[in-house]
C-alpha positions in Angstrom: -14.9 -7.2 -13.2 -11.2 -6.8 -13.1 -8.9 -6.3 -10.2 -5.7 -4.7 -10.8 -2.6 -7.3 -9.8 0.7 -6.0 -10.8 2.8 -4.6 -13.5 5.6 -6.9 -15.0 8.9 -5.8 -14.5 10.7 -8.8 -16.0 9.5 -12.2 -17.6 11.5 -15.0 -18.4 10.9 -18.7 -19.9 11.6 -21.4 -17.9 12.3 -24.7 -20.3 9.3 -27.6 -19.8 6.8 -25.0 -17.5 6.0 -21.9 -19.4 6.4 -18.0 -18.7 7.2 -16.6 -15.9 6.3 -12.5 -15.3 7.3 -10.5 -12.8 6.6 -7.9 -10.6 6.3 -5.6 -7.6 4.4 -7.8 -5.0 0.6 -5.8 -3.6 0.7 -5.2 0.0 -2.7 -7.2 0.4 -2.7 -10.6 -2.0 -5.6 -10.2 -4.0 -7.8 -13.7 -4.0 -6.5 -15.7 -6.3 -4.5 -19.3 -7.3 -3.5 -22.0 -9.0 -5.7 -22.4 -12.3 -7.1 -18.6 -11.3 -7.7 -16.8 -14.8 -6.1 -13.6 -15.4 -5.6 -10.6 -18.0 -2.9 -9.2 -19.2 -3.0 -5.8 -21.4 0.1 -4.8 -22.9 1.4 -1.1 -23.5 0.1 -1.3 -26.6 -3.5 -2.1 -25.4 -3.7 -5.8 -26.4 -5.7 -8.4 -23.9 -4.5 -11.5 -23.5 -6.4 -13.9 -21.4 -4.5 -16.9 -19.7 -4.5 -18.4 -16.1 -1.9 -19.0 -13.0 -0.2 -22.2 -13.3 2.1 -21.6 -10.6 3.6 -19.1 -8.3 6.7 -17.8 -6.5 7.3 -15.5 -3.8 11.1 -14.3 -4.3 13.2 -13.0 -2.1 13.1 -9.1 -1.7 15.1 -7.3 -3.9 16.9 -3.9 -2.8 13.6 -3.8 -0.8 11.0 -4.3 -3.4 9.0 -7.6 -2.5 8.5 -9.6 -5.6 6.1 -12.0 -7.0 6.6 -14.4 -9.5 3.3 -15.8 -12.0 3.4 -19.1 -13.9 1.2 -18.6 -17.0 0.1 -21.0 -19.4 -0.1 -20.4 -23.5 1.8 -17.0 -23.7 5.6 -17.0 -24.7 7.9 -14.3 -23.2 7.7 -12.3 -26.5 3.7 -11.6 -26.1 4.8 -10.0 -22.8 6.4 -7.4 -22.8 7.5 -5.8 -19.9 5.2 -3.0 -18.6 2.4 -4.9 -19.2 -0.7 -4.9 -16.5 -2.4 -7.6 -14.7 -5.5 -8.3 -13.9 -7.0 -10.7 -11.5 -10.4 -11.7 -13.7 -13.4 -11.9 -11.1 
């Protein structure tokens, strides 16, 4: 069962940690955290599996809460922005 996250806005590599993808915060936090596996599916329809290695909870943004995801394995290139998350149950 999946359970729609977010869509990323913007990703960047941060040296020594991994990816970072980001997007529009939910209202309601889904269940989820550190080491919780997640699903990415680009535009083009590829699933990618990986998990949350660490998160951030930025500072709104012309009034758009944002969140920030951690992944492991996955190098900024392999996400491109657009893609959806999933929260894999």
């Amino acid at each position: 069962m999946r359970e729609k996250f977010f869509i990323v806005i913007d990703r960047f590599e941060i040296q020594g940690r991994g990816t970072a993808i980001v997007g529009e915060r939910p209202t309601s936090l889904p269940d989820f955290k550190i080491g919780s596996p997640i699903i990415l599916i680009s535009p083009e329809n590829k699933e990618m599996v990986t998990e949350v290695s660490d998160l951030e909870f930025p500072t709104r943004v012309s009034g758009v809460r944002l969140i920030a995801v951690l992944i492991k394995n996955l190098s900024k290139k392999e996400v491109p922005i657009g893609t959806e998350v999933f929260l894999k149950r």
